[in-house]
N, C-alpha and C positions, 0 to 999 in steps of 0.2 A: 642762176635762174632755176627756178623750182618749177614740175610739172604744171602746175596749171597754169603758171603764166608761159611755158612753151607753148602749152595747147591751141592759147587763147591766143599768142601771135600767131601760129603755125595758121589758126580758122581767120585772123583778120586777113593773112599774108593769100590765103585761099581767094576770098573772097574778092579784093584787091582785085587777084592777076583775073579774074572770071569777069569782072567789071571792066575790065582793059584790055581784052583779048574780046569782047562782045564788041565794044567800041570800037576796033581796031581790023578785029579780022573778021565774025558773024555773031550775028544776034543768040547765035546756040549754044554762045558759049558759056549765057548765062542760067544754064544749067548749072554749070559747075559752083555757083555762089547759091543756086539753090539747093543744093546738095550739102554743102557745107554748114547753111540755115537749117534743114531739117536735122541734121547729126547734131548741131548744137542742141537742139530742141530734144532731141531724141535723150541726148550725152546729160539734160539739169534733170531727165525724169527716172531715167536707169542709173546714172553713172559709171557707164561704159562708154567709151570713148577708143576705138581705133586708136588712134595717133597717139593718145596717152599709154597704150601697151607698146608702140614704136620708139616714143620717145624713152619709158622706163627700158625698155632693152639697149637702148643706146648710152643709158647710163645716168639718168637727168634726175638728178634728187626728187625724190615725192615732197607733193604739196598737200592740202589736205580735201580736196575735192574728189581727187581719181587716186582710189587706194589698190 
């Protein structure tokens, strides 16, 4: 698996548990899939991405999105 497709599950797997934990436990939790929407938004216009400096330190071969 190459950096960007971890990122890119890592943001779907976010986004997910924020959608099911709104549903489940409070409506506040859907912050947390907003958050994860604007750092994508943020991540196609910088190319900075949190979780892609996480995942390179844990050792995830680079892809060609987050250098």
């Amino acid at each position: 698996m190459t950096l960007d497709r971890a990122v890119l599950a890592f943001a779907g797997f976010v986004v997910l548990l924020g959608l099911a934990l709104a549903a489940t436990v409070s409506p506040l939790w859907l912050l947390l899939s907003a958050f994860a929407g604007l750092n994508m938004i943020q991540a196609s216009f910088t190319g900075w991405c949190p979780a892609a400096i996480v995942f390179r330190r844990l050792g995830v071969k680079p892809g060609v999105a987050f250098k």
